[in-house]
C-alpha positions in Angstrom: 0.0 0.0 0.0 1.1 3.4 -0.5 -0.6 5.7 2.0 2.2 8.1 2.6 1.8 9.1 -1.0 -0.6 12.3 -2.0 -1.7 12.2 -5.2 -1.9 15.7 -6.5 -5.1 16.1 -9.3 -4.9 19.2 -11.1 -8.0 20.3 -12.6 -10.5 23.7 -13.2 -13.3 21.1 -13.6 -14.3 19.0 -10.5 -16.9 16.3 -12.1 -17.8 13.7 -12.2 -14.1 11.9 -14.4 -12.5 13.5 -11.8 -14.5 12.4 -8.8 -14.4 8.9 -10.2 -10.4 9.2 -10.5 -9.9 10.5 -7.2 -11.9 7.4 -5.7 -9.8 4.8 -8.3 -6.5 6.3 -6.8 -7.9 6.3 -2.8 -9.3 2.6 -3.5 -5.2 2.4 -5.1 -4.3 3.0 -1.8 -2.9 6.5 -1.9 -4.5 9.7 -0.6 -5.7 11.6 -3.5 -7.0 15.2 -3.1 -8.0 17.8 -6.3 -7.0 21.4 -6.7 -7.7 23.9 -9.0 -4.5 25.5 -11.2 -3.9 27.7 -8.7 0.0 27.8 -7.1 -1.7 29.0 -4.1 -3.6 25.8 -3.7 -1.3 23.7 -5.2 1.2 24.6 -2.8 -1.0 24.1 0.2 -0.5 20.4 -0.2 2.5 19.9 2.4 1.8 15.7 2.3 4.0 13.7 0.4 3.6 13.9 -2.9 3.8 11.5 -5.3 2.7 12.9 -8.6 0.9 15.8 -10.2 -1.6 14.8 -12.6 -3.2 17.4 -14.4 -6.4 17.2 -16.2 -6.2 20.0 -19.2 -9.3 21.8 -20.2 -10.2 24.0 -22.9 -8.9 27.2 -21.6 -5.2 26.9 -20.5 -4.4 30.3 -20.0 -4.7 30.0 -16.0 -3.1 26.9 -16.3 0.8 28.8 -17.0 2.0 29.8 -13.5 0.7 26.8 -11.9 2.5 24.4 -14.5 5.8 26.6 -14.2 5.6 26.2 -10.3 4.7 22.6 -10.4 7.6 22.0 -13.4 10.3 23.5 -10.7 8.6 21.1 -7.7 8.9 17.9 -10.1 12.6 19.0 -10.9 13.9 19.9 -7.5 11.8 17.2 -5.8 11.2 14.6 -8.8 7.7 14.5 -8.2 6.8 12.8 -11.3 4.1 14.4 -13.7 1.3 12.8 -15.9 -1.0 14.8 -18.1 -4.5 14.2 -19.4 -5.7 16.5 -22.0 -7.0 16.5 -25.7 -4.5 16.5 -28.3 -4.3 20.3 -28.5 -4.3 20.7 -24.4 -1.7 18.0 -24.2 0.8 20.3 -26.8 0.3 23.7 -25.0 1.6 21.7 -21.8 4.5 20.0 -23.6 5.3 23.5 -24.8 5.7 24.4 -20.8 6.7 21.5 -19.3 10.4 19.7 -20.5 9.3 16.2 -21.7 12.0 14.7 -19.4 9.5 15.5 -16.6 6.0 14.4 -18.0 6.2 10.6 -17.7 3.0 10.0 -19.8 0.2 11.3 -21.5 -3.3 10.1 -21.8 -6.0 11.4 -24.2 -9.2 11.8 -23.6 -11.2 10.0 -23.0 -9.2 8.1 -20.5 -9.5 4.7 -18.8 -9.3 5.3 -15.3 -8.2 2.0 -14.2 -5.4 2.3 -17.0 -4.1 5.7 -15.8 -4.3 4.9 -12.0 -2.1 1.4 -12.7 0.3 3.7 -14.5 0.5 5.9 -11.7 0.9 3.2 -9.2 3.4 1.5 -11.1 6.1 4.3 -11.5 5.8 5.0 -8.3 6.6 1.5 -7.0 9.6 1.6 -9.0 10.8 5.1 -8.9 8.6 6.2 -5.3 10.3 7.7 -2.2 10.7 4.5 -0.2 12.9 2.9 -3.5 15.4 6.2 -3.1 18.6 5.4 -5.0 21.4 4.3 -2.9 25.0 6.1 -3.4 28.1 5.1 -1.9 30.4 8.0 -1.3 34.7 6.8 -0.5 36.7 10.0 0.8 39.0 9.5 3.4 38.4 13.1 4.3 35.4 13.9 7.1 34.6 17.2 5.9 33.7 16.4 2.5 31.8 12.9 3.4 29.9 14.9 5.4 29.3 17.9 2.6 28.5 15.4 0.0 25.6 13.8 2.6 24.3 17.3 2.9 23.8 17.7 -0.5 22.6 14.5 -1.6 20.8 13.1 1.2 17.2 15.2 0.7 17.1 12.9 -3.2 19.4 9.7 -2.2 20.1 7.5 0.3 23.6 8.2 1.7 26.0 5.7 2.7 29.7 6.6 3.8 32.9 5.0 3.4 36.2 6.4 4.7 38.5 4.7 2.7 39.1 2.3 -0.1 39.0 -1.1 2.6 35.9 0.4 4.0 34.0 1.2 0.7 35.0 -2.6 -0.3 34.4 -3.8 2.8 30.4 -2.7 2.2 30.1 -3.6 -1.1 31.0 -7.7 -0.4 27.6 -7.2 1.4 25.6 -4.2 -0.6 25.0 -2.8 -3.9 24.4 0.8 -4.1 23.2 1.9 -7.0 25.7 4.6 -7.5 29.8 5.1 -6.1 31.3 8.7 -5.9 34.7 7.7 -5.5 37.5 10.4 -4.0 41.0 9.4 -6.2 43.7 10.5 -3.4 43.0 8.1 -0.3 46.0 6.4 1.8 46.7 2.5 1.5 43.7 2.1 -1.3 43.7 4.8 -3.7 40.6 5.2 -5.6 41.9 4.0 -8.9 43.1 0.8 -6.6 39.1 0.6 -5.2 38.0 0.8 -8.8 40.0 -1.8 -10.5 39.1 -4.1 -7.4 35.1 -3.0 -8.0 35.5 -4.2 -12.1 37.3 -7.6 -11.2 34.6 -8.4 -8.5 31.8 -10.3 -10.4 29.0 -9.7 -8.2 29.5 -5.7 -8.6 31.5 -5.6 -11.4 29.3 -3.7 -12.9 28.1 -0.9 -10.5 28.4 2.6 -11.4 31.0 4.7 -10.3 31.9 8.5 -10.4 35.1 10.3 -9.3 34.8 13.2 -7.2 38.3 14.3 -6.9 41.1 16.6 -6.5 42.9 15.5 -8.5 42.4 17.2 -12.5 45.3 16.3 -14.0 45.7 14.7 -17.9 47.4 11.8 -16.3 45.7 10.8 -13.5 42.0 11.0 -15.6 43.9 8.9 -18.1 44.8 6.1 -15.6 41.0 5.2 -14.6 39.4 6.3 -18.1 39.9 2.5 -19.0 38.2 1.1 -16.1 35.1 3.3 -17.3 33.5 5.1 -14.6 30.2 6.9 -15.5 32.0 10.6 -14.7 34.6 12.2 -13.5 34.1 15.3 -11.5 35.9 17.7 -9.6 35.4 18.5 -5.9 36.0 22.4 -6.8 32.9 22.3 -8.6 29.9 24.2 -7.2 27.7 21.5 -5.2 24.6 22.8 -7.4 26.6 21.3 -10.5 27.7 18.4 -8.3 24.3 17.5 -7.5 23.3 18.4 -11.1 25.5 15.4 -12.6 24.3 13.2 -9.9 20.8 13.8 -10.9 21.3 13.7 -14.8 23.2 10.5 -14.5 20.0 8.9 -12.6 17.5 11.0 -15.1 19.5 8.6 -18.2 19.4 5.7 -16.2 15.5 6.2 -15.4 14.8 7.1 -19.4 17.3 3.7 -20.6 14.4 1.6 -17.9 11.4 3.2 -19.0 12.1 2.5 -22.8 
């Protein structure tokens, strides 16, 4: 069941459809509640949400400010978004809403049962409670703990203070993501990497550097044991997190095709 989850139904027009809908996505198990597209209302809702589905009507002209404000909610909190709408409806909102965010359209006139199970099930994959999990290896304390305090409102955070510590967890765990620091005493991180791609049972689990360390040769060393990324920790953590997120976003997209 997914109680803890507030669906979020976005609509001018409170009949009977959306009466119906809202008592499909209760009997779903989830909370549902309807709103008009209003940001003042829509931002109201302080439960956890778990989509915004928005039911277009003929005039969309009201519909702008509360589709900008619910486009920076689904991007900064990836709320997921699904749309209902005629065909004409449906392209004014792709035209305000990147398509990276809208996980599926519907046309009316919908089947209910076929847009709450689509609701239901991107949210048991993709929901709160299945956060991914990252792993992040930096034998310094400072920036384990600034990486968790930028991470840790999207991800699950898991720390590791060295290169026998991060291997050490994943003999027993697979996270679905390592941010590996390069310069670490006894194991470096090139070291923690070569052991991760000779390990079968996580041979193949992503990893990132988030190092120090820019230089040609150093990148050069650990471009053949293919990590997803290599970033820098001068970075801004805004673009640090921004790489983190658009490495998930292509995973999500390669799953959902």
């Amino acid at each position: 069941m997914n109680k803890e989850y507030t669906i979020v139904i976005v609509s001018e027009i409170q009949g009977y459809m959306i009466m119906s809908l809202k008592e499909k996505l209760i009997e779903a198990g989830y909370d549902a509640v309807v709103v008009r597209p209003d940001v003042a209302e829509i931002s109201k809702v302080d439960a956890r949400i778990g989509s915004y589905l928005i039911y277009g009507y003929e005039s969309l002209s009201d519909l702008q400010q509360a589709l900008i404000y619910m486009k920076d909610q689904s991007a900064e909190k990836d709320i997921p978004i699904f749309v209902v709408g005629s065909h004409e409806e449906i392209d004014v909102i792709k035209g305000l809403v990147p398509g990276h965010l809208i996980r599926q359209y519907f046309e009316r006139p919908i089947n209910i049962p076929e847009l709450v199970e689509a609701v239901d099930n991107y949210i048991e994959k993709f929901g709160i409670n299945n956060r991914k999990k990252i792993l992040v290896v930096d034998d310094s304390g400072a920036m384990l703990r600034n990486v968790k305090g930028w991470l840790e409102d999207r991800y699950q955070v898991i720390l590791a203070n060295s290169g026998a510590m991060a291997i050490k967890y994943l003999a027993t765990n697979r996270p679905d993501l390592v941010l590996l620091d390069y310069e670490m005493p006894v194991v470096d991180g090139r070291q923690v990497l070569e052991m991760i791609r000779t390990e079968t049972e996580f041979a193949d689990v992503p990893v990132i550097f988030l190092t120090s360390k820019d230089d040609r040769e150093s990148v050069m060393q650990v471009m053949a044991l293919k990590p997803e990324g290599y970033l820098l920790k001068t970075m801004e953590p805004e673009r640090i997190i921004a790489e983190v997120d658009a490495f998930f976003e292509r995973q999500k997209m390669q799953l959902l095709q």
